[in-house]
ChimeraX commands (.cxc) that place a marker at each C-alpha (Angstrom):
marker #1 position 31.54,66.25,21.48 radius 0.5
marker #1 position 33.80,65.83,24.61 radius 0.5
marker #1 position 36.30,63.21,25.18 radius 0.5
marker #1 position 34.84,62.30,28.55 radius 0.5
marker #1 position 31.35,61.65,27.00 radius 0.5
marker #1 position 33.00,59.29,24.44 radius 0.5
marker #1 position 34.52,57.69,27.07 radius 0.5
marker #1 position 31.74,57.10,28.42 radius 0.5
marker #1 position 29.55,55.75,25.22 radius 0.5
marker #1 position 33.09,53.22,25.00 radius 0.5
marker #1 position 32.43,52.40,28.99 radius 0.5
marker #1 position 28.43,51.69,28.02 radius 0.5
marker #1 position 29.27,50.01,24.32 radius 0.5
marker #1 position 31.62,48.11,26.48 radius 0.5
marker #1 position 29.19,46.55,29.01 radius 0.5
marker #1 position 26.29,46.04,27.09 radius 0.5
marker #1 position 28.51,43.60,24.89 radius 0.5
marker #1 position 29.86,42.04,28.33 radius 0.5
marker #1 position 26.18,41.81,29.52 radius 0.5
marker #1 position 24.43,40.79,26.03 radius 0.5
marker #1 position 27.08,37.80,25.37 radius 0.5
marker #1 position 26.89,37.12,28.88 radius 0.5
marker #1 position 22.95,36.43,27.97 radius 0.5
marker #1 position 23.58,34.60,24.97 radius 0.5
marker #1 position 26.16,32.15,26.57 radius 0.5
marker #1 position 23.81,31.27,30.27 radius 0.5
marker #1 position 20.31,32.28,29.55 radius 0.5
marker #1 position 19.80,32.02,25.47 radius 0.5
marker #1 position 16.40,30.23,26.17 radius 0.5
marker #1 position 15.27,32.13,29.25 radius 0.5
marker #1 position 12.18,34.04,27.97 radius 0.5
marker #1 position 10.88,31.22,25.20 radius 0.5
marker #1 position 7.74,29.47,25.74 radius 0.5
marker #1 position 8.71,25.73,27.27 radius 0.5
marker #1 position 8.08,24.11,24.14 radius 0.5
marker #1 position 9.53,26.42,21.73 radius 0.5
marker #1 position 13.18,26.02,24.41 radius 0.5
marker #1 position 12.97,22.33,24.88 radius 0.5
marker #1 position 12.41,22.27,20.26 radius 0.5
marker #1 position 15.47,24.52,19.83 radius 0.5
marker #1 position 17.80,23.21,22.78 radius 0.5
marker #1 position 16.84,19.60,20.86 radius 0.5
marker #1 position 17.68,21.30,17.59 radius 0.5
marker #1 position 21.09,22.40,19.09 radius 0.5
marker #1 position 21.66,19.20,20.45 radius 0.5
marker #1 position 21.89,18.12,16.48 radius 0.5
marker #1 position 23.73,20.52,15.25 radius 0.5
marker #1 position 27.58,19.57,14.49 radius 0.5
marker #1 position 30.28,21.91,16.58 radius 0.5
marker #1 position 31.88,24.44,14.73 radius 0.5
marker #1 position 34.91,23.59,12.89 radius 0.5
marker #1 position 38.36,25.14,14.31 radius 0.5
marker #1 position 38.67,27.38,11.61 radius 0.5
marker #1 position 34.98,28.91,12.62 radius 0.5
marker #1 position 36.18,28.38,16.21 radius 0.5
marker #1 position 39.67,30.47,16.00 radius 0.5
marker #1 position 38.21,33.03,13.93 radius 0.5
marker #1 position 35.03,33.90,16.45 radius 0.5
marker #1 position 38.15,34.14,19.08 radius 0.5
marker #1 position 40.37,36.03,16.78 radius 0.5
marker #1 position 37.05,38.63,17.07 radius 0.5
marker #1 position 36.77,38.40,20.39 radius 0.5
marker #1 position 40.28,39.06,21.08 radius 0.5
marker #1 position 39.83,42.19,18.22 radius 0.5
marker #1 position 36.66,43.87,19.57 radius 0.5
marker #1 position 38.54,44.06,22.92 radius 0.5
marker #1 position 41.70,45.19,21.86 radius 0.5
marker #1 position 39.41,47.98,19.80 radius 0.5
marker #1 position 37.22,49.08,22.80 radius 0.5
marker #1 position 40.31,49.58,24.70 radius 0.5
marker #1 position 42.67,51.65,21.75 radius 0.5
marker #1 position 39.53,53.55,21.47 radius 0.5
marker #1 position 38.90,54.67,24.52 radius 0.5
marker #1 position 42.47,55.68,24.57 radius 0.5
marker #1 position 42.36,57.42,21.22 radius 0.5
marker #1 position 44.58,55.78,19.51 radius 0.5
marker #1 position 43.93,55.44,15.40 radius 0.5
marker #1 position 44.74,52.30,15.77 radius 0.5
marker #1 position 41.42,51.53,17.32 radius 0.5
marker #1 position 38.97,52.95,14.37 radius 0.5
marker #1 position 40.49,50.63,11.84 radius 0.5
marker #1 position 40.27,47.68,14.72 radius 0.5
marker #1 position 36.70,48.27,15.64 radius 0.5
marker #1 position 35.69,48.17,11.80 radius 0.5
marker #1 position 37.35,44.79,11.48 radius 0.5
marker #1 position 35.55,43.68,14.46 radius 0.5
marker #1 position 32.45,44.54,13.37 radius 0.5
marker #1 position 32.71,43.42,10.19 radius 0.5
marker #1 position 34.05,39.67,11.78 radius 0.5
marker #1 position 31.35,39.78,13.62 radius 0.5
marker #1 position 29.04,40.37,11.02 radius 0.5
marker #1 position 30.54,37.04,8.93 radius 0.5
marker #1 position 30.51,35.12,12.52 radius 0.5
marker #1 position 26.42,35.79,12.69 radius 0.5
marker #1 position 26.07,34.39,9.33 radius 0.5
marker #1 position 28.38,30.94,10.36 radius 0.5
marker #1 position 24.87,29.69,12.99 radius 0.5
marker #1 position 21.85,27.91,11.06 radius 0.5
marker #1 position 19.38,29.92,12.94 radius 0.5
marker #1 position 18.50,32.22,15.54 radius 0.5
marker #1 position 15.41,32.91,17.40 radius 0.5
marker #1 position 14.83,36.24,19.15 radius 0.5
marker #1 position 13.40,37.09,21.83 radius 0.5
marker #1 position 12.31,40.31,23.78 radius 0.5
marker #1 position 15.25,41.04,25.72 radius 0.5
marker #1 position 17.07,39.92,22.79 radius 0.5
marker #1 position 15.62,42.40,20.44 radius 0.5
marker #1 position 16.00,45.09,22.49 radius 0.5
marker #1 position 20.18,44.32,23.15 radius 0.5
marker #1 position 20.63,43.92,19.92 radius 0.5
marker #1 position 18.88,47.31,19.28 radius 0.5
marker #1 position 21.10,49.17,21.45 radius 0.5
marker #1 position 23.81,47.59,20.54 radius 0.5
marker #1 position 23.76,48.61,16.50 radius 0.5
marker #1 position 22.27,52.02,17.48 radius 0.5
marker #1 position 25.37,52.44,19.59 radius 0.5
marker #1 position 28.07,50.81,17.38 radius 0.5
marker #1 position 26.97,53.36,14.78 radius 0.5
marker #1 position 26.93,55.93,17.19 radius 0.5
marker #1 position 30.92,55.02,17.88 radius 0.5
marker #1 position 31.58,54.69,13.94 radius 0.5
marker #1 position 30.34,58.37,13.35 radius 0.5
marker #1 position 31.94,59.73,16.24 radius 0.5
marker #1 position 35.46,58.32,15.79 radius 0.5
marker #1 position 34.99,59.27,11.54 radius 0.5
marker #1 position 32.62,62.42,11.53 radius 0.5
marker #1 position 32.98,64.37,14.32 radius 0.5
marker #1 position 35.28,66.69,16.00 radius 0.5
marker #1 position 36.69,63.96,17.93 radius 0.5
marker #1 position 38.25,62.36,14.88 radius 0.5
marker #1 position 41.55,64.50,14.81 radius 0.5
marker #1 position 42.02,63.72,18.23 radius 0.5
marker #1 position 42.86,59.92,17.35 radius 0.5
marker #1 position 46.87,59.71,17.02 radius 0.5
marker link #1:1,2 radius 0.2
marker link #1:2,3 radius 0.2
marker link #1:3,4 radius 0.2
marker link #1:4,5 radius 0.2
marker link #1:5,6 radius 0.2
marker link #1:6,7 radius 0.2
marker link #1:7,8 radius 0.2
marker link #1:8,9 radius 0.2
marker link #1:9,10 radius 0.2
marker link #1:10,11 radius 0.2
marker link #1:11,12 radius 0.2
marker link #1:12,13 radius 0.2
marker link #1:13,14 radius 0.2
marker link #1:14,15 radius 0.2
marker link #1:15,16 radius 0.2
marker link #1:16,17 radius 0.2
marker link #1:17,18 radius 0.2
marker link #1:18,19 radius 0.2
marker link #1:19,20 radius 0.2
marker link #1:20,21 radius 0.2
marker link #1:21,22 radius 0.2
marker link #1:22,23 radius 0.2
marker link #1:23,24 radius 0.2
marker link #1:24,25 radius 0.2
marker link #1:25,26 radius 0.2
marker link #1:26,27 radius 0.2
marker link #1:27,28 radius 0.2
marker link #1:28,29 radius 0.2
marker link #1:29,30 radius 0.2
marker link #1:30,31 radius 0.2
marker link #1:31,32 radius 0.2
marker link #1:32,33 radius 0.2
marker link #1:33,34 radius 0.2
marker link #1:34,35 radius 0.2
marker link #1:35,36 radius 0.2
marker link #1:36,37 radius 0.2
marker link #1:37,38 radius 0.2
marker link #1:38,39 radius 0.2
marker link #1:39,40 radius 0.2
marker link #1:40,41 radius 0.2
marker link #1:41,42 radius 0.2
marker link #1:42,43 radius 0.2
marker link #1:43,44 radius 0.2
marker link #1:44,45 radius 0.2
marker link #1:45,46 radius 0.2
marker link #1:46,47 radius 0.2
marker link #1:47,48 radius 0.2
marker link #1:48,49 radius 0.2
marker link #1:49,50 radius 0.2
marker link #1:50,51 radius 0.2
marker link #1:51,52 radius 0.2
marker link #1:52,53 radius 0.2
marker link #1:53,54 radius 0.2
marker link #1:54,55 radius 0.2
marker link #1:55,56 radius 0.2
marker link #1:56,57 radius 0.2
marker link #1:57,58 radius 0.2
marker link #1:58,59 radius 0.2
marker link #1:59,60 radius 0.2
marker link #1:60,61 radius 0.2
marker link #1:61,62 radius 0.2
marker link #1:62,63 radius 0.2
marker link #1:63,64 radius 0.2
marker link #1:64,65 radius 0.2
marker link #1:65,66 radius 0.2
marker link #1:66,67 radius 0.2
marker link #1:67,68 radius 0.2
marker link #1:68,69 radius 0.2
marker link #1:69,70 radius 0.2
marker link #1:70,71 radius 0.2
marker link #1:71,72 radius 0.2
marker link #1:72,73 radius 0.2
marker link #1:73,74 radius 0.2
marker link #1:74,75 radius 0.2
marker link #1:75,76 radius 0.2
marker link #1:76,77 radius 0.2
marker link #1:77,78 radius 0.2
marker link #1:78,79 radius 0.2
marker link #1:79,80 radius 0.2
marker link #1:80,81 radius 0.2
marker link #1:81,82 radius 0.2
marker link #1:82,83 radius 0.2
marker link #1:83,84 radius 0.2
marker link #1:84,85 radius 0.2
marker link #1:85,86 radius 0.2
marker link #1:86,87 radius 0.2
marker link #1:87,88 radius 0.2
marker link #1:88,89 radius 0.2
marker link #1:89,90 radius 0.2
marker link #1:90,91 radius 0.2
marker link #1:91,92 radius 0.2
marker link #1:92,93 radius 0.2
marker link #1:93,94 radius 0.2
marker link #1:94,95 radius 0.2
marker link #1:95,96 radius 0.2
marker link #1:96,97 radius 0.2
marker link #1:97,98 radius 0.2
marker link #1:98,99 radius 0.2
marker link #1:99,100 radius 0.2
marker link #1:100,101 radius 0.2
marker link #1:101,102 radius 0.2
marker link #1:102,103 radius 0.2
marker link #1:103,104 radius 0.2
marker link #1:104,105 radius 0.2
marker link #1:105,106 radius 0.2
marker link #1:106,107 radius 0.2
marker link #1:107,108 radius 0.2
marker link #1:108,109 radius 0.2
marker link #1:109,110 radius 0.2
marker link #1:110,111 radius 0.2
marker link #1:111,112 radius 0.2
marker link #1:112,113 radius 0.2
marker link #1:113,114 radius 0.2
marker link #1:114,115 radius 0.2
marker link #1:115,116 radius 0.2
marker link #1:116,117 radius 0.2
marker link #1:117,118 radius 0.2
marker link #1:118,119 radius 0.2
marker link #1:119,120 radius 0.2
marker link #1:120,121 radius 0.2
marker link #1:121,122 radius 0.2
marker link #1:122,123 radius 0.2
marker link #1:123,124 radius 0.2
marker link #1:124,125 radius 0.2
marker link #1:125,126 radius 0.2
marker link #1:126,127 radius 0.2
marker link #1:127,128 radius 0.2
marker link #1:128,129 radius 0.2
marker link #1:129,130 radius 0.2
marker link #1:130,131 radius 0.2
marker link #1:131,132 radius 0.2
marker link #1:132,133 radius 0.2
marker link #1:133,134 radius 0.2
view
């Protein structure tokens, strides 16, 4: 594997997370049936805001999955052990909501996005590239 083709699997890991939370955030609803929205946007309307702790730790991963994307994508070791601590964070922070509901465009994000992320974790741990992080 080259280091400009890793680059550019960081570059595309990068986006899809900009364009996928970017989804979540402005258009969670978008491709529900009008009944099924206006039931869960009521549900949400219920729910109690997260706490602070729940609140600074989803930023504390936000802050860390950037900070990893970047130190990767400058090959610095730093950046393996960061995006593992992202990942797992943000595996706790998707167990912290009540529900979720899915849907197509949803699926198919969320898809890429694991295919990819273990895509990265191989690279960066069993490949060739793996010496080159200092």
């Amino acid at each position: 594997m080259k280091k400009s083709l890793f680059k550019k699997i960081i570059i595309f890991y990068a986006a899809l997370n900009l364009i996928y939370s970017f989804k979540l955030i402005f258009f969670h609803y978008i491709f529900a049936p009008s009944e099924l929205a206006k039931a869960m946007k009521l549900f949400d309307e219920m729910q109690p805001l997260p706490d602070t702790v729940t609140f600074m730790f989803m930023f504390i991963i936000l802050i860390l999955t950037i900070l990893s994307i970047v130190k990767l994508y400058q090959f610095k070791n730093i950046g393996r052990v960061l995006f593992l601590i992202s990942i797992a964070g943000t595996i706790i922070v998707s167990f912290s909501s009540s529900y979720y509901v899915y849907d197509v465009i949803e699926i198919i994000m969320e898809i890429i996005y694991n295919i990819t992320t273990g895509l990265i974790i191989g690279i960066i741990y069993f490949s060739n590239l793996k010496n080159s992080f200092e």
